[in-house]
C-alpha positions as CSV (number, residue, x, y, z in Angstrom):
1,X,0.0,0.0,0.0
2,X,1.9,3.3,-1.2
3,X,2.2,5.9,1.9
4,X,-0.2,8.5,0.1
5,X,-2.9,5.9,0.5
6,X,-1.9,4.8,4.3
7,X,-2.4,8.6,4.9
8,X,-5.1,9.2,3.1
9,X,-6.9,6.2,5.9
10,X,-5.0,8.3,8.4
11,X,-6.6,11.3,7.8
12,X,-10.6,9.8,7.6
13,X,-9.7,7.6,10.8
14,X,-8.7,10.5,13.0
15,X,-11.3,12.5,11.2
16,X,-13.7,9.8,12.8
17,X,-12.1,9.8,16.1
18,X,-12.4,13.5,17.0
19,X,-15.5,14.1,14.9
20,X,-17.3,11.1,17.2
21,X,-15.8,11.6,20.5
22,X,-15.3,15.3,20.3
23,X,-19.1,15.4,18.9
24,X,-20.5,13.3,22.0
25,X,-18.6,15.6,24.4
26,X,-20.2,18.9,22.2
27,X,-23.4,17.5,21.4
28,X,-24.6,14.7,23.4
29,X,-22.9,14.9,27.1
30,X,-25.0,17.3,28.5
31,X,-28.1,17.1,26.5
32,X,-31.7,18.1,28.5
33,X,-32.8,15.3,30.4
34,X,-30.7,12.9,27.9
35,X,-27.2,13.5,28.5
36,X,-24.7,11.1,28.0
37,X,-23.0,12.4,30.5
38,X,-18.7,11.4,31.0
39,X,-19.4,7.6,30.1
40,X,-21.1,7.9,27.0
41,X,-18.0,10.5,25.6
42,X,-15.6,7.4,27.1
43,X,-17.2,5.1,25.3
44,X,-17.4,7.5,21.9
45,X,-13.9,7.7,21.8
46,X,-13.3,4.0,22.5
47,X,-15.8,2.6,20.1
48,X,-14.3,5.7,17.2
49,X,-11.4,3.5,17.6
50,X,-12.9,-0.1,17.8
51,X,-14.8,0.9,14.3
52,X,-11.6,2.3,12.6
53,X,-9.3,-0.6,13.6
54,X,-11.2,-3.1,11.5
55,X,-12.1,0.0,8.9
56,X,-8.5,0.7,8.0
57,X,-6.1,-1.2,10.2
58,X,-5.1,-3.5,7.7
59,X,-3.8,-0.3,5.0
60,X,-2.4,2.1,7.9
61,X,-2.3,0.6,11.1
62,X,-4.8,2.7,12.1
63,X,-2.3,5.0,14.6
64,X,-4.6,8.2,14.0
65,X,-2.7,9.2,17.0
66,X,0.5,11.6,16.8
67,X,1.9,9.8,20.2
68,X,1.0,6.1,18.3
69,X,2.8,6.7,15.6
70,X,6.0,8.2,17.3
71,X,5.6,5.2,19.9
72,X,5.2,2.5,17.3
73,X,8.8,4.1,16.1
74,X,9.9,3.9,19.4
75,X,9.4,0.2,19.9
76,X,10.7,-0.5,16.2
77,X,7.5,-1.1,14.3
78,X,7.4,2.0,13.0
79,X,10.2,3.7,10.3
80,X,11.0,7.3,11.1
81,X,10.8,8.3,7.7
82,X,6.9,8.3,7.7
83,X,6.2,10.2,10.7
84,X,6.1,13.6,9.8
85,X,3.6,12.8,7.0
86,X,1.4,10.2,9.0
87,X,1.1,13.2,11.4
88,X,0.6,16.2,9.2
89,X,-2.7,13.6,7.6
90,X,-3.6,12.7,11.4
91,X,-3.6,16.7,12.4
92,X,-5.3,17.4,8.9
93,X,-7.6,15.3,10.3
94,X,-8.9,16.4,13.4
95,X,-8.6,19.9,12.4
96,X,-11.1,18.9,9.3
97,X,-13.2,17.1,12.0
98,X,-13.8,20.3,14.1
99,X,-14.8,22.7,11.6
100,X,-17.5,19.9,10.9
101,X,-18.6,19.5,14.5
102,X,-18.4,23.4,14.3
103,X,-20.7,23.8,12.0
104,X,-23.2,21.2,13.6
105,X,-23.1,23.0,16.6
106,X,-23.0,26.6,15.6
107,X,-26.8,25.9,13.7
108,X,-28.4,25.5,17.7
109,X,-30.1,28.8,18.4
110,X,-28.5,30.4,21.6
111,X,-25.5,28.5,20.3
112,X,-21.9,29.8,22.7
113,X,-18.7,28.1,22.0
114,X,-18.0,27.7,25.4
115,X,-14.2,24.8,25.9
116,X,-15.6,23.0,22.4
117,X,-14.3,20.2,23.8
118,X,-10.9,21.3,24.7
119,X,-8.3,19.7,26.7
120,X,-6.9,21.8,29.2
121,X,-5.4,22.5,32.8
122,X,-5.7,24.5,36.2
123,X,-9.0,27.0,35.2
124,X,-9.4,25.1,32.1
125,X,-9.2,21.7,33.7
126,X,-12.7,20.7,34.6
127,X,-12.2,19.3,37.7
128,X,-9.8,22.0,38.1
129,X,-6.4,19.9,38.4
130,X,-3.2,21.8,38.1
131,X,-0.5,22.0,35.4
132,X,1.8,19.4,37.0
133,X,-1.4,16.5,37.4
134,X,-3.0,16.9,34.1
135,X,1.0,16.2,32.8
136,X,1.5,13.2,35.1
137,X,-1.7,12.1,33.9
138,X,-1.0,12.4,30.4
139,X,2.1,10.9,30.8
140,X,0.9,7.6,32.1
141,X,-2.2,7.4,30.5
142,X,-0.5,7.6,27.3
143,X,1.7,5.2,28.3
144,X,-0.2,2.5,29.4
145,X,-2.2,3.2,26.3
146,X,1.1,2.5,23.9
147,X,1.5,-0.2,26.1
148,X,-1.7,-2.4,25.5
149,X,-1.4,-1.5,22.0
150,X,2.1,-3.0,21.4
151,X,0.9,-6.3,23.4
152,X,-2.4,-6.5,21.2
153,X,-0.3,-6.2,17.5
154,X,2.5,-8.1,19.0
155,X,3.4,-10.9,16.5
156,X,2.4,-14.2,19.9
157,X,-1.3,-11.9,20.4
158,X,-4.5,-13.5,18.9
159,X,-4.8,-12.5,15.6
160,X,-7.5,-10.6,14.5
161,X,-8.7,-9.2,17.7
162,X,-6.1,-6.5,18.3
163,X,-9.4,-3.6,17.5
164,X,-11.2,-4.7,20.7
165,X,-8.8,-4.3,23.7
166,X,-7.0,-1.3,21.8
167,X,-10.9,0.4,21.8
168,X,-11.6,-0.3,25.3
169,X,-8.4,0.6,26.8
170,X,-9.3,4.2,25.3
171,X,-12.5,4.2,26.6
172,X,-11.0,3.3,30.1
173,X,-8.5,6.3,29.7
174,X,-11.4,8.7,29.4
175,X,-12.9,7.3,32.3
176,X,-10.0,8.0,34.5
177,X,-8.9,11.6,32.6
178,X,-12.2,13.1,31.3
179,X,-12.1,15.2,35.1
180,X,-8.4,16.1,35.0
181,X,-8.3,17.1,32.1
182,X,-10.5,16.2,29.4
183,X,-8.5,13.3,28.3
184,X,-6.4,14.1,25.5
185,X,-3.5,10.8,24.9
186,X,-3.6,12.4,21.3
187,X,-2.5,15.9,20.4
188,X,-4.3,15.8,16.8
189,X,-7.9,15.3,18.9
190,X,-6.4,18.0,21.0
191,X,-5.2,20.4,18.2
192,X,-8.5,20.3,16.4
193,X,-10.7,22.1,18.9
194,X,-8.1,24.4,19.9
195,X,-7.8,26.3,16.8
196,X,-11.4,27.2,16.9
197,X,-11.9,27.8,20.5
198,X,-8.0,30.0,20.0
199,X,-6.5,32.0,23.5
200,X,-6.6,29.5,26.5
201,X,-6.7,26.5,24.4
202,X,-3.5,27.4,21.9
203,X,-2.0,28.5,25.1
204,X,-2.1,25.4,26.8
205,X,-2.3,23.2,24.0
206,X,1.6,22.4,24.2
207,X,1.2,20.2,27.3
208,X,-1.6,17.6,24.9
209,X,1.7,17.5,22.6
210,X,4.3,17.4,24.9
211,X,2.8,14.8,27.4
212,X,1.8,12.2,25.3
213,X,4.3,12.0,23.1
214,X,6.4,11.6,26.1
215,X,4.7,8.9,27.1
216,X,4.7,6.9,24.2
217,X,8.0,6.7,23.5
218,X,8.9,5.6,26.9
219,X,6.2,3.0,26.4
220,X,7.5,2.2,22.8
221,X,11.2,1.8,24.1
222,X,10.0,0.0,27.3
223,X,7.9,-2.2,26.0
224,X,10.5,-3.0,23.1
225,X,13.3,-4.0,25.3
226,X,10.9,-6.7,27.8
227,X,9.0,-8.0,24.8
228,X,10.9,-8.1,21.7
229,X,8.0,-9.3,18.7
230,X,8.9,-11.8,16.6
């Protein structure tokens, strides 16, 4: 499969990802008397995932995940010479993602921006957790998320099921971050919203880069030195 194509399923997979997780959080968590409330947005994001690992795991991998990609690389499954462009189509994607979801919610009369969706820290954080927890949180998070992900595609894991405990390990991050922080584990879903919502969220939008790339490149050299795949 030429790279043009694996990025082309790069770009609609994180398109999917933000548009449906992101677009729970905007337009279904807190509906009137129907809300999904912070476990239906958990399990948005995981089952984005679950859907897009069968959808176009088998042309690209399905990273649609800056920090994947650079921890794939990290734990040698990865070449460093397709990073930058799997990235620029995963960013691409998002960013396409929330000027849809922007223009769903901006046709609700009364309609007010308000965090879009946005990851973010101390003021911004909505359970108000400061700089240094919503970056240990990443962190690990992100790490722990690299890590199931290298065990499910290693080459002694059942074949064929790799989508399922990839998906649901998503939807437990977002369980455990969506009150620190908003969960990010991926700065294209982060980046996305950001550029709409602009000030606070561009400001603090280095620390949804940052952390989880951090995190899963520790995960991918970890992981790569215990387990070698076959």
């Amino acid at each position: 499969m030429s790279l043009g194509k694996r990025c082309a399923a790069e770009f609609f997979g994180t398109f999917w990802l933000v548009f449906g997780g992101c677009g729970s959080a905007v337009l279904a968590a807190a509906f009137p008397t129907l809300g999904i409330g912070f476990l239906g947005v958990a399990l948005a994001f995981g089952l984005t995932l679950l859907t897009m690992a069968y959808a176009i795991g088998h042309v690209s991998g399905c990273h649609i995940n800056p920090a994947v990609s650079v921890g794939l690389w990290a734990g040698g499954r990865f070449p460093v010479s397709e990073l930058i462009p799997y990235i620029v189509a995963q960013v691409v994607g998002g960013v396409a993602a929330s000027a849809v979801l922007y223009g769903i919610a901006s046709g609700k009369p009364g309609f007010e921006l308000g965090g879009f969706a946005c990851n973010g820290y101390a003021d911004h954080s909505p359970g108000g957790y400061s700089l240094g927890a919503c970056l240990l949180a990443e962190v690990v998070l992100t790490f722990f998320f690299l890590f199931v992900i290298l065990g499910a595609t290693h080459g002694r894991a059942p074949v064929g099921f790799a989508g399922i405990p990839i998906g649901l390990c998503l939807t437990l991050i977002h369980l455990i971050g969506i009150p620190v922080d908003n969960t990010s584990v991926n700065p294209a879903r982060s980046t996305g919203p950001a550029l709409f919502v602009q000030g606070w969220a561009l400001h603090q939008l280095w620390l949804f880069w940052v952390a989880p790339i951090i995190g899963a490149a520790v995960a991918g050299f970890v992981y790569s030195l215990l387990f070698k795949a076959d």
